[in-house]
ModelCIF file with pLDDT and N, C-alpha, C, O atoms, coordinates in Angstrom:
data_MODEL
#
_entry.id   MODEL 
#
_entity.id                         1 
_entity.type                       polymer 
_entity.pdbx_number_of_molecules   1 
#
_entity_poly.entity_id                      1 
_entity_poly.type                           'polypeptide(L)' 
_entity_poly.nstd_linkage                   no 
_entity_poly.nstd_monomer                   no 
_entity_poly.pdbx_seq_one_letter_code       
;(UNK)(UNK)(UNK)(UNK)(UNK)(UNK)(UNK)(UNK)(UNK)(UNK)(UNK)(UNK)(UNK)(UNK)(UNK)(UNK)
(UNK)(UNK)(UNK)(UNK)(UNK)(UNK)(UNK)(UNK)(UNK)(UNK)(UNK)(UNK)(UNK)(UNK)(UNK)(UNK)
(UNK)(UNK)(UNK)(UNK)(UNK)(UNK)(UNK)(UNK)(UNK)(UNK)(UNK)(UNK)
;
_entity_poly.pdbx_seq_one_letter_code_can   XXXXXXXXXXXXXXXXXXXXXXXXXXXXXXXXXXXXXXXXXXXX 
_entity_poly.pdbx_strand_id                 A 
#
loop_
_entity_poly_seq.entity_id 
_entity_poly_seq.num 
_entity_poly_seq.mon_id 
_entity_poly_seq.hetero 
1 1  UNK n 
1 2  UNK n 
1 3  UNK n 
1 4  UNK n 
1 5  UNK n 
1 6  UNK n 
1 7  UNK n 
1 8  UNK n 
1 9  UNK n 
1 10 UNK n 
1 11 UNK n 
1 12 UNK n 
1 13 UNK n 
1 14 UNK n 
1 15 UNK n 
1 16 UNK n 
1 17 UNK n 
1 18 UNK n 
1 19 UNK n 
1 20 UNK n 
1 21 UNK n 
1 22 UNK n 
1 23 UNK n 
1 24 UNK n 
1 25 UNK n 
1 26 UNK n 
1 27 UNK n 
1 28 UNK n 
1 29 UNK n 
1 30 UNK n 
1 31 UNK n 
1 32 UNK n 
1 33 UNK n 
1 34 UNK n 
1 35 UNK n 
1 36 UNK n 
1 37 UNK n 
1 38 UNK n 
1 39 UNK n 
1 40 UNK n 
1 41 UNK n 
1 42 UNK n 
1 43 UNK n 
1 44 UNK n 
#
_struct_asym.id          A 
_struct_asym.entity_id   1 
#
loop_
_ma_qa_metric.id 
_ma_qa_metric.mode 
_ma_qa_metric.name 
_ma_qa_metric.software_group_id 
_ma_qa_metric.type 
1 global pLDDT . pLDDT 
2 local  pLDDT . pLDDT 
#
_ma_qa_metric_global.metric_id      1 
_ma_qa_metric_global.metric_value   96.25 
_ma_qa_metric_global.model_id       1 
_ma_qa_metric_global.ordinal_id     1 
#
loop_
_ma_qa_metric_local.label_asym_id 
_ma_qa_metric_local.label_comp_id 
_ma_qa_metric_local.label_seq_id 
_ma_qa_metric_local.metric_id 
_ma_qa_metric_local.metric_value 
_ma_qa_metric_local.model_id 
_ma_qa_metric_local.ordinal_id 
A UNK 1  2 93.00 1 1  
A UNK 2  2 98.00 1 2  
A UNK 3  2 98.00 1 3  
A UNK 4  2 98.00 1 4  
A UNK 5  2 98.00 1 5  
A UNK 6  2 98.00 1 6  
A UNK 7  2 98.00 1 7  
A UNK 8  2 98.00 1 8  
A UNK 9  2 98.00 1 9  
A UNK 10 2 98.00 1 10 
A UNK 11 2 98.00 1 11 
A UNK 12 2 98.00 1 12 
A UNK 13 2 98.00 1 13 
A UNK 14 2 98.00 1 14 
A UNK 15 2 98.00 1 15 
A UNK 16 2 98.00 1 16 
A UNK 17 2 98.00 1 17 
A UNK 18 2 98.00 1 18 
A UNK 19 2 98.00 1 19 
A UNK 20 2 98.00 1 20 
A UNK 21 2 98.00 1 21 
A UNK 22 2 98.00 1 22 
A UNK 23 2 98.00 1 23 
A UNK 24 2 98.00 1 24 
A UNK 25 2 98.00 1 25 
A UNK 26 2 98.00 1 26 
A UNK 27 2 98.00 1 27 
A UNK 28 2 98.00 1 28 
A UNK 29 2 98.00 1 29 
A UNK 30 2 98.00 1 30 
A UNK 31 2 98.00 1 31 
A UNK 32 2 98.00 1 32 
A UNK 33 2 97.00 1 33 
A UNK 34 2 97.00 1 34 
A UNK 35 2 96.00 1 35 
A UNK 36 2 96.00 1 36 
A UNK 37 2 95.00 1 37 
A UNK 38 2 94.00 1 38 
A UNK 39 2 94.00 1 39 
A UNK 40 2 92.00 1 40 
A UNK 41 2 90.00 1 41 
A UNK 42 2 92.00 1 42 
A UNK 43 2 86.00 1 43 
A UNK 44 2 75.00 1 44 
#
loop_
_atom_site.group_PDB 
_atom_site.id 
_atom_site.type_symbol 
_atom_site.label_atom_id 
_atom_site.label_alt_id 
_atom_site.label_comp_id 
_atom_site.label_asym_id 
_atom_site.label_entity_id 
_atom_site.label_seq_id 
_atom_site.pdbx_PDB_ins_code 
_atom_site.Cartn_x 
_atom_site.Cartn_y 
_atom_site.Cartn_z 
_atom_site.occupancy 
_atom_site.B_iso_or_equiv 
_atom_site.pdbx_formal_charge 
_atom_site.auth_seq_id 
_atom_site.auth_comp_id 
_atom_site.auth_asym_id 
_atom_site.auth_atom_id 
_atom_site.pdbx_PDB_model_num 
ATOM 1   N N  . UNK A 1 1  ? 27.602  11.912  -20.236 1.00 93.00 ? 1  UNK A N  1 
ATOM 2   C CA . UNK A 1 1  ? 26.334  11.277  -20.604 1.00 93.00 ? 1  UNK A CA 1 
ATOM 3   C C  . UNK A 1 1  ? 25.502  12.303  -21.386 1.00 93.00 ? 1  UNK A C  1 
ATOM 4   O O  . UNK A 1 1  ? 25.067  13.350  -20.907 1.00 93.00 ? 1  UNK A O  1 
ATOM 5   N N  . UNK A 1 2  ? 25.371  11.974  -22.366 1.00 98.00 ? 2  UNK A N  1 
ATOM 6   C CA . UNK A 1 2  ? 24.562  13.175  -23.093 1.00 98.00 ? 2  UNK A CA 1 
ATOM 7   C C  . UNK A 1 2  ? 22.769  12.801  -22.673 1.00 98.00 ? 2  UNK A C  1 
ATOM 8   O O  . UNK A 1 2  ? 22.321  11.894  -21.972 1.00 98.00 ? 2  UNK A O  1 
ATOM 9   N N  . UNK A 1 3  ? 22.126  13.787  -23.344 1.00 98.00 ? 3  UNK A N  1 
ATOM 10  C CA . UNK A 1 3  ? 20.979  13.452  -22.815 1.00 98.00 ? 3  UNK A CA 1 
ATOM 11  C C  . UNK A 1 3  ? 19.622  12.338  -23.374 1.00 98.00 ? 3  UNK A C  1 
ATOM 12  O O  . UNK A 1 3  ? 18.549  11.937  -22.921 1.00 98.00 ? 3  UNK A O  1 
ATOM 13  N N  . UNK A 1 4  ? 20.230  12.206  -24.298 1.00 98.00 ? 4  UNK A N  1 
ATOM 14  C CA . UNK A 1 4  ? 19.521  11.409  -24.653 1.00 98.00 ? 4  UNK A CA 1 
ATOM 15  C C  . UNK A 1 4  ? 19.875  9.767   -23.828 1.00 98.00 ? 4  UNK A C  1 
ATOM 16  O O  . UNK A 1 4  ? 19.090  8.820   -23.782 1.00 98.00 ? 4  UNK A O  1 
ATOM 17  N N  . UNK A 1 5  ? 21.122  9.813   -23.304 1.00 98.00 ? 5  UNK A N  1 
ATOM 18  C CA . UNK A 1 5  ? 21.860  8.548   -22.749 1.00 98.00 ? 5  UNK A CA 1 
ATOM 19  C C  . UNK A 1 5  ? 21.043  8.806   -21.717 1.00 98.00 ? 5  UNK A C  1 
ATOM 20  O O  . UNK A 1 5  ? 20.323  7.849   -21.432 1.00 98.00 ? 5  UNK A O  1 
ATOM 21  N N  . UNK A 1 6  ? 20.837  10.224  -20.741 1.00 98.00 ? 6  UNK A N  1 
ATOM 22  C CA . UNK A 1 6  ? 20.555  9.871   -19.417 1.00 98.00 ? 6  UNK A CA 1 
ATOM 23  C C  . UNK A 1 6  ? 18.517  9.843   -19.642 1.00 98.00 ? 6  UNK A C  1 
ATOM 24  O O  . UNK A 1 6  ? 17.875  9.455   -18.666 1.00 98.00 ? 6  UNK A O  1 
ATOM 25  N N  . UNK A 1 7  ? 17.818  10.225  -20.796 1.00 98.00 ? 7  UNK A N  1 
ATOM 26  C CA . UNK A 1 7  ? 16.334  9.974   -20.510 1.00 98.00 ? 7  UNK A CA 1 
ATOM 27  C C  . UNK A 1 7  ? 16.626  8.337   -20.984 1.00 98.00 ? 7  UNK A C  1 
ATOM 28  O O  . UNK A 1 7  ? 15.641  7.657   -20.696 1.00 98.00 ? 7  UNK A O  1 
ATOM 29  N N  . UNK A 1 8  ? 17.677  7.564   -21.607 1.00 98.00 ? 8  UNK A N  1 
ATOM 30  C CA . UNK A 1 8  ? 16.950  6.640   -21.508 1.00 98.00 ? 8  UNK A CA 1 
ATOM 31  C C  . UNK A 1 8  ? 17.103  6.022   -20.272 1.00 98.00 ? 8  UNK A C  1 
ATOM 32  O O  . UNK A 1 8  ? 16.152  5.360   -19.856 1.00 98.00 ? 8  UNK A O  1 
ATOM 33  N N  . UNK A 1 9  ? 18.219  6.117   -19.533 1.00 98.00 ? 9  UNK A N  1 
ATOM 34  C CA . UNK A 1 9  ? 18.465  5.423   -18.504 1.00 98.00 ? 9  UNK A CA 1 
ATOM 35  C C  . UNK A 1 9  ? 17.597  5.820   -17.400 1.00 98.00 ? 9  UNK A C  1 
ATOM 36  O O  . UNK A 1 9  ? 17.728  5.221   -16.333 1.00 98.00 ? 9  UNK A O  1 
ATOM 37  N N  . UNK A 1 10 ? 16.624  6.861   -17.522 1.00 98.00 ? 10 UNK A N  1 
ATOM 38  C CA . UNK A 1 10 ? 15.595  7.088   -16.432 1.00 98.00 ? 10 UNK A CA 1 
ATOM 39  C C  . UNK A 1 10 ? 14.440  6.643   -16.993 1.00 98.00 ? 10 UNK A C  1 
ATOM 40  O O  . UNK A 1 10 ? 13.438  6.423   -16.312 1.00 98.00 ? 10 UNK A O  1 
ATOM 41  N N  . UNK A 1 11 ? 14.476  6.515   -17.988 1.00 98.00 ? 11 UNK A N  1 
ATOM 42  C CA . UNK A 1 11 ? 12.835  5.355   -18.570 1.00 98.00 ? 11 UNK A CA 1 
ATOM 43  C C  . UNK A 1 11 ? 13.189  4.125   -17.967 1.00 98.00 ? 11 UNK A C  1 
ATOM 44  O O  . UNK A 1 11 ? 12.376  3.562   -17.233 1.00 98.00 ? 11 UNK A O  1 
ATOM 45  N N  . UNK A 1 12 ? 14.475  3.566   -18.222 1.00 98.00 ? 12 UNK A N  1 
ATOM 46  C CA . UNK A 1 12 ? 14.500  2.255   -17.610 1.00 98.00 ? 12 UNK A CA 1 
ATOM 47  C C  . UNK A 1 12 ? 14.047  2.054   -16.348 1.00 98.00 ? 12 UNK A C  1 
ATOM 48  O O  . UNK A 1 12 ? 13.179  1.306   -15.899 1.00 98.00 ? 12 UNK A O  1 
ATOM 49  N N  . UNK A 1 13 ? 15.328  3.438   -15.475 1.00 98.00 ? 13 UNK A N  1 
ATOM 50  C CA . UNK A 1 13 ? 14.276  3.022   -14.151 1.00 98.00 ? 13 UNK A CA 1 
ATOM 51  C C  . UNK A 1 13 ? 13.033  2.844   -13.644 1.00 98.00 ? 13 UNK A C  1 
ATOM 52  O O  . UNK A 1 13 ? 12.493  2.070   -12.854 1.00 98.00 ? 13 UNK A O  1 
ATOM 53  N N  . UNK A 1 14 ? 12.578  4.223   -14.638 1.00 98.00 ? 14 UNK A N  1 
ATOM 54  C CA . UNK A 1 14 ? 11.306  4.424   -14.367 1.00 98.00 ? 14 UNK A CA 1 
ATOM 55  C C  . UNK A 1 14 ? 9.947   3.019   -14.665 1.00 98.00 ? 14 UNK A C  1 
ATOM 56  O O  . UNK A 1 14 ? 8.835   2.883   -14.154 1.00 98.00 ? 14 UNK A O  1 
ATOM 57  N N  . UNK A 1 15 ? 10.453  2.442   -15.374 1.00 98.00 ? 15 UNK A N  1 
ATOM 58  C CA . UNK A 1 15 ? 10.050  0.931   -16.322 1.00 98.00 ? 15 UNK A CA 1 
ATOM 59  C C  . UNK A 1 15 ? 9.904   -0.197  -14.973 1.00 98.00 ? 15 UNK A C  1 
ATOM 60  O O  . UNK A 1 15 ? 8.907   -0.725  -14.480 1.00 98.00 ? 15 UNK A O  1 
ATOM 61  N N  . UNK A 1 16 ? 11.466  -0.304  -14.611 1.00 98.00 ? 16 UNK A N  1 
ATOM 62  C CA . UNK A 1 16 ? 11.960  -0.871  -13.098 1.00 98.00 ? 16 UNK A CA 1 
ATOM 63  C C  . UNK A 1 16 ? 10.760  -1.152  -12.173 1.00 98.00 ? 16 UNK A C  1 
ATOM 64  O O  . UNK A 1 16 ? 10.063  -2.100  -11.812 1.00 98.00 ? 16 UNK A O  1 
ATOM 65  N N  . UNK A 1 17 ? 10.947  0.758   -11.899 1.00 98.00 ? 17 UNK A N  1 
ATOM 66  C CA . UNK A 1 17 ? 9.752   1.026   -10.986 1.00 98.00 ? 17 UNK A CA 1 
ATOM 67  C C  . UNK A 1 17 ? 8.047   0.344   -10.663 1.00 98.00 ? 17 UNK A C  1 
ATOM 68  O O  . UNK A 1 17 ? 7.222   -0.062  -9.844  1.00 98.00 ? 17 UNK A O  1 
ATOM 69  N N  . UNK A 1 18 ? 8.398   0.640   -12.070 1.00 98.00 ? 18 UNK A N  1 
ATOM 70  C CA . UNK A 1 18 ? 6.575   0.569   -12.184 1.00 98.00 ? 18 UNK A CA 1 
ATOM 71  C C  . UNK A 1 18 ? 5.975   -1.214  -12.529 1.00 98.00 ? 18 UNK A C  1 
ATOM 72  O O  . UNK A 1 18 ? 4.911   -1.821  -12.653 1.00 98.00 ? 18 UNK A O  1 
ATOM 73  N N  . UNK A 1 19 ? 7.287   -1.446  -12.562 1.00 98.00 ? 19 UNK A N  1 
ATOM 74  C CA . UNK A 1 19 ? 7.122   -3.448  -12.319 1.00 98.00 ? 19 UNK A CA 1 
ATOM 75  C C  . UNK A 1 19 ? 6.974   -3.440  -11.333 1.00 98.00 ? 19 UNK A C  1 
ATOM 76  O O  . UNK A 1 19 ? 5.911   -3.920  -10.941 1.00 98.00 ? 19 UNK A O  1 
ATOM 77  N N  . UNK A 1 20 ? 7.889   -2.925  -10.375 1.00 98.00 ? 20 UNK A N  1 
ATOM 78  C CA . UNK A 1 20 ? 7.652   -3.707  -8.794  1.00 98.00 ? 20 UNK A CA 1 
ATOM 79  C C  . UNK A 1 20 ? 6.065   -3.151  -8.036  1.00 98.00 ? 20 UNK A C  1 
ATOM 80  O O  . UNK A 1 20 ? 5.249   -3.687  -7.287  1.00 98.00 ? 20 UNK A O  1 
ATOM 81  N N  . UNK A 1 21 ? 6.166   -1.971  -8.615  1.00 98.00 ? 21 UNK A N  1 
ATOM 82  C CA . UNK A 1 21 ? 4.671   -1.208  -8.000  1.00 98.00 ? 21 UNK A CA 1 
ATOM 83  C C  . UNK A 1 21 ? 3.817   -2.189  -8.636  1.00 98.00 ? 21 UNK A C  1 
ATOM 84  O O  . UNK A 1 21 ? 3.150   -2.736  -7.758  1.00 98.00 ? 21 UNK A O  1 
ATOM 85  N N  . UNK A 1 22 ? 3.462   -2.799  -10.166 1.00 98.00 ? 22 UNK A N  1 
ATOM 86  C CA . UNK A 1 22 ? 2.105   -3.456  -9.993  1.00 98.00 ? 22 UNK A CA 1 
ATOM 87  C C  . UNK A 1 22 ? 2.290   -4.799  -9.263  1.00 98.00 ? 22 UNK A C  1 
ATOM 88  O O  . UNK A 1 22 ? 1.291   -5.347  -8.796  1.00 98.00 ? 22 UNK A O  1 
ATOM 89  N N  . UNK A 1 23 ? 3.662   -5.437  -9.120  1.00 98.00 ? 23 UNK A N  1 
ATOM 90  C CA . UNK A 1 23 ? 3.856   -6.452  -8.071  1.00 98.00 ? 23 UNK A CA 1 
ATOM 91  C C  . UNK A 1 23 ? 3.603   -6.462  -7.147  1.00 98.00 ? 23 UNK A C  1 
ATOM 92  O O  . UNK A 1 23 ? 3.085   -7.466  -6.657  1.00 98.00 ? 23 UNK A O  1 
ATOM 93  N N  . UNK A 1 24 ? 3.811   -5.484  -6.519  1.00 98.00 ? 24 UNK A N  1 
ATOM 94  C CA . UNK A 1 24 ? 3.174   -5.127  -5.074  1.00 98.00 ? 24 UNK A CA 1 
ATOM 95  C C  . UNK A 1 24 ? 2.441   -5.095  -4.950  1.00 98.00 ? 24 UNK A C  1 
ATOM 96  O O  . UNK A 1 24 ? 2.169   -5.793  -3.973  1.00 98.00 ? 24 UNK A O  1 
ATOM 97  N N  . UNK A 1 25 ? 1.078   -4.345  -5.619  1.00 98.00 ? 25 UNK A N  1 
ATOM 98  C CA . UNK A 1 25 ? -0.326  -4.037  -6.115  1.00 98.00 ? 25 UNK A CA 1 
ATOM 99  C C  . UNK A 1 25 ? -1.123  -5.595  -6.229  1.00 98.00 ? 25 UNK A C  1 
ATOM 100 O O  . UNK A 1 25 ? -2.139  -5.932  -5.621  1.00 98.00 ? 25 UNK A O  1 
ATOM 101 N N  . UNK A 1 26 ? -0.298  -6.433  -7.229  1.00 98.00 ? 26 UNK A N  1 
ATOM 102 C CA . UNK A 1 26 ? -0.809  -7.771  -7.274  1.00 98.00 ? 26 UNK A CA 1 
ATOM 103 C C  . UNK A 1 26 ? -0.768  -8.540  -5.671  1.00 98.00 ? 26 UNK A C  1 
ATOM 104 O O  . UNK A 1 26 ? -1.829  -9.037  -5.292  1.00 98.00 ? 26 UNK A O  1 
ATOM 105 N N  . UNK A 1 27 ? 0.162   -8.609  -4.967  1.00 98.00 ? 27 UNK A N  1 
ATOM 106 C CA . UNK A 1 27 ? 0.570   -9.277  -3.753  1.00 98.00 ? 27 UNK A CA 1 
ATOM 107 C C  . UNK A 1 27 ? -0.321  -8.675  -2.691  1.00 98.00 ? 27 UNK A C  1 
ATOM 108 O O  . UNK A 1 27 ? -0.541  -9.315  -1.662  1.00 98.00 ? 27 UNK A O  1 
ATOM 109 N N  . UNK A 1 28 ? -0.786  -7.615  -2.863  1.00 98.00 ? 28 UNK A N  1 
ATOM 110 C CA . UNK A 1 28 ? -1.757  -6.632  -1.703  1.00 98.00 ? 28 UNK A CA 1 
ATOM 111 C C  . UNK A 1 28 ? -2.790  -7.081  -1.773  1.00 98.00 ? 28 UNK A C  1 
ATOM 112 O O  . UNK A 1 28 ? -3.347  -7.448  -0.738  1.00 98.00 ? 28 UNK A O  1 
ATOM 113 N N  . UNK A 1 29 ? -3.625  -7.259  -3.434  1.00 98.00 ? 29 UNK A N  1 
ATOM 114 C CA . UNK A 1 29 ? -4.625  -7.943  -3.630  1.00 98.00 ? 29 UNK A CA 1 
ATOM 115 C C  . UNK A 1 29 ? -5.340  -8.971  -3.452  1.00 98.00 ? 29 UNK A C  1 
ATOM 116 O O  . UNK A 1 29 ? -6.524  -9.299  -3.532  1.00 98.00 ? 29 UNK A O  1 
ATOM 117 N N  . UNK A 1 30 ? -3.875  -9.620  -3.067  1.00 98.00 ? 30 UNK A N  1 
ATOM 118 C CA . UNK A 1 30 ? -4.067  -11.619 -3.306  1.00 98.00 ? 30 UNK A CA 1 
ATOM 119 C C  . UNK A 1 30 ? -4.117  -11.463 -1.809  1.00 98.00 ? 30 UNK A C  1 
ATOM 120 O O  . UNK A 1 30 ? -4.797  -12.212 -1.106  1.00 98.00 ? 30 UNK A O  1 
ATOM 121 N N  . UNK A 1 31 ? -3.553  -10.704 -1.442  1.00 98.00 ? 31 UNK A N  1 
ATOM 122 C CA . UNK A 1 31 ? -3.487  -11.165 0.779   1.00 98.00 ? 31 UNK A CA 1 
ATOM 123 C C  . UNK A 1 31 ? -4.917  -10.217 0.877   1.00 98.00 ? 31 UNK A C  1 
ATOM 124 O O  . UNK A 1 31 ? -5.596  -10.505 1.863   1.00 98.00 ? 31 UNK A O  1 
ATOM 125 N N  . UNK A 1 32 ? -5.477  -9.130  0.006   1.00 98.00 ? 32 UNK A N  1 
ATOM 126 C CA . UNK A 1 32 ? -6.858  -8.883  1.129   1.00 98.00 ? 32 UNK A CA 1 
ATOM 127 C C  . UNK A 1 32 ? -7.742  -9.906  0.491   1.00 98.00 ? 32 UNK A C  1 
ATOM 128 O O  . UNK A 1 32 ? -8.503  -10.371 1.340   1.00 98.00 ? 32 UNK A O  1 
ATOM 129 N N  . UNK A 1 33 ? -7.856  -10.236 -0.262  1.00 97.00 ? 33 UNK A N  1 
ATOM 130 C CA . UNK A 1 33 ? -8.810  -11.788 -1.376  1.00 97.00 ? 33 UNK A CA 1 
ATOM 131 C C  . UNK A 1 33 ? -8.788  -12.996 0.247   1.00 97.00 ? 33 UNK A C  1 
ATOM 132 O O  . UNK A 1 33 ? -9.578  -13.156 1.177   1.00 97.00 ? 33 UNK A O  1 
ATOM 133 N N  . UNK A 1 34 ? -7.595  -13.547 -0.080  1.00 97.00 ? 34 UNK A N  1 
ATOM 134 C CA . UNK A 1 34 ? -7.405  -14.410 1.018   1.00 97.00 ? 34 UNK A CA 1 
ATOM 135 C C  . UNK A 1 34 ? -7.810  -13.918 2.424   1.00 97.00 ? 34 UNK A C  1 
ATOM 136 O O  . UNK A 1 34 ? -8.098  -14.796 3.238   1.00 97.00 ? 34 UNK A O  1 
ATOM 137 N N  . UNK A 1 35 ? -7.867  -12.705 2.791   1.00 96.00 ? 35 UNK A N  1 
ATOM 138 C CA . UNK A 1 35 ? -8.468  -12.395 4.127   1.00 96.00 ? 35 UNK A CA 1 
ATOM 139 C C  . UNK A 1 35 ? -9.547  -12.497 4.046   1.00 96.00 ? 35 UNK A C  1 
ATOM 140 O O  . UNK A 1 35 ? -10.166 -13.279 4.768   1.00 96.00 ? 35 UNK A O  1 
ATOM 141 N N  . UNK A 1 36 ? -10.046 -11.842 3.263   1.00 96.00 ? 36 UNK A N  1 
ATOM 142 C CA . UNK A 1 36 ? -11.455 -12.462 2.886   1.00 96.00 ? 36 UNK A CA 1 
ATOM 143 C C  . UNK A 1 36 ? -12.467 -13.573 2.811   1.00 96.00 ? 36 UNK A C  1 
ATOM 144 O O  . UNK A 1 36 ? -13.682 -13.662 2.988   1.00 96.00 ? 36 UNK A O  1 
ATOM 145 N N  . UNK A 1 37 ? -11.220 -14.603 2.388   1.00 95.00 ? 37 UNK A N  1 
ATOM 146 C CA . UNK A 1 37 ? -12.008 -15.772 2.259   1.00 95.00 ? 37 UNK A CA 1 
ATOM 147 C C  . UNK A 1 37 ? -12.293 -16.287 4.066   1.00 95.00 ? 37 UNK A C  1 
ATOM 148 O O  . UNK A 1 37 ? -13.216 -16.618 4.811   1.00 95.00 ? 37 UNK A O  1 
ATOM 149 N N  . UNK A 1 38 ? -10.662 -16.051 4.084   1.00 94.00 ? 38 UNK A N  1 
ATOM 150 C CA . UNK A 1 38 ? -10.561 -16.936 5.879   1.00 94.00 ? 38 UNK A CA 1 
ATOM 151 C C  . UNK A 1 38 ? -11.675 -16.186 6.632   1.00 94.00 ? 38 UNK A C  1 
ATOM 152 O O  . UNK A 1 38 ? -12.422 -16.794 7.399   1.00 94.00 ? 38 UNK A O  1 
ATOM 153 N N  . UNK A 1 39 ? -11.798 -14.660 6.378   1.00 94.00 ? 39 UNK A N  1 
ATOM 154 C CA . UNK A 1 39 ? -13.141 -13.981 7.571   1.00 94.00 ? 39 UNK A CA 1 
ATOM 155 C C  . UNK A 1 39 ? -14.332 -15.210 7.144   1.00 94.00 ? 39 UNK A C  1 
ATOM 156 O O  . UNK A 1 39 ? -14.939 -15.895 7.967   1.00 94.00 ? 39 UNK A O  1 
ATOM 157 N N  . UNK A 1 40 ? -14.457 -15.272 5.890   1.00 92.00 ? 40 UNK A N  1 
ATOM 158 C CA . UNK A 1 40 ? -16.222 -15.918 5.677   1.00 92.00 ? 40 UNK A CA 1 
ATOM 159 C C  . UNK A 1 40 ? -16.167 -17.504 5.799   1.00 92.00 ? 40 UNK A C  1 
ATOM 160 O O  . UNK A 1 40 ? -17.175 -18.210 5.850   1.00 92.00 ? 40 UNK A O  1 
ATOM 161 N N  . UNK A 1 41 ? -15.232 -17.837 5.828   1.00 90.00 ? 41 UNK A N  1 
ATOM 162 C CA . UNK A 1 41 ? -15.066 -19.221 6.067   1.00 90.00 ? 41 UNK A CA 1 
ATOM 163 C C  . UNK A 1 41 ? -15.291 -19.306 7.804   1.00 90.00 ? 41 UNK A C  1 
ATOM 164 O O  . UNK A 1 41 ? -16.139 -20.100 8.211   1.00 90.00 ? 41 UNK A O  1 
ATOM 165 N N  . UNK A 1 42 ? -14.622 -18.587 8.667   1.00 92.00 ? 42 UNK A N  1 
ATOM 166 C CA . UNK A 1 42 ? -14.985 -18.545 9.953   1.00 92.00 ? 42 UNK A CA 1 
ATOM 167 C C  . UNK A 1 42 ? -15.854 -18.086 10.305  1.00 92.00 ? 42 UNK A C  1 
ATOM 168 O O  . UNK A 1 42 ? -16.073 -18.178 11.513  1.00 92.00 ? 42 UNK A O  1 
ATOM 169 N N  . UNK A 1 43 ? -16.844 -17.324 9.422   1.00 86.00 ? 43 UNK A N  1 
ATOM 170 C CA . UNK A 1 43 ? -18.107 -17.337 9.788   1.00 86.00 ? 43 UNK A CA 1 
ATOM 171 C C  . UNK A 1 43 ? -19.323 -18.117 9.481   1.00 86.00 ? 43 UNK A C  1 
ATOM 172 O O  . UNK A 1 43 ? -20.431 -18.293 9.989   1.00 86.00 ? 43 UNK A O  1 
ATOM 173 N N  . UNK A 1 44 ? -18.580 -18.563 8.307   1.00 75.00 ? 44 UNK A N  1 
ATOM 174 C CA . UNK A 1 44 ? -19.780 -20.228 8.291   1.00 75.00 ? 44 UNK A CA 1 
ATOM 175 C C  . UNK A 1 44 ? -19.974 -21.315 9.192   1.00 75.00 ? 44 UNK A C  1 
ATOM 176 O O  . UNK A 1 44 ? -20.782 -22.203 8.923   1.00 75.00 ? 44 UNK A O  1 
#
C-alpha cells in the first residue's frame, strides 16, 4: 500500500467516523429536546 493509498483510506475512515459522531450528536439532542418537553408538559 503505498502512501498515498493508505492516507486515503484513513480519510475515509476518518469521514466514516465523523458521520456517525454527528448522528449520534443529532439523536442525543432529539432525546434531551423530548425530555424536555415531557418534564414541562408534566408540569403543566
Amino acid at each position: 500500500m503505498t502512501e498515498l493509498e493508505r492516507l486515503q483510506a484513513e480519510n475515509e475512515y476518518l469521514r466514516a467516523e465523523n458521520a456517525i459522531l454527528k448522528k449520534l450528536r443529532e439523536l442525543r439532542l432529539k432525546e434531551e429536546k423530548e425530555k424536555e418537553e415531557r418534564r414541562r408538559l408534566s408540569e403543566s
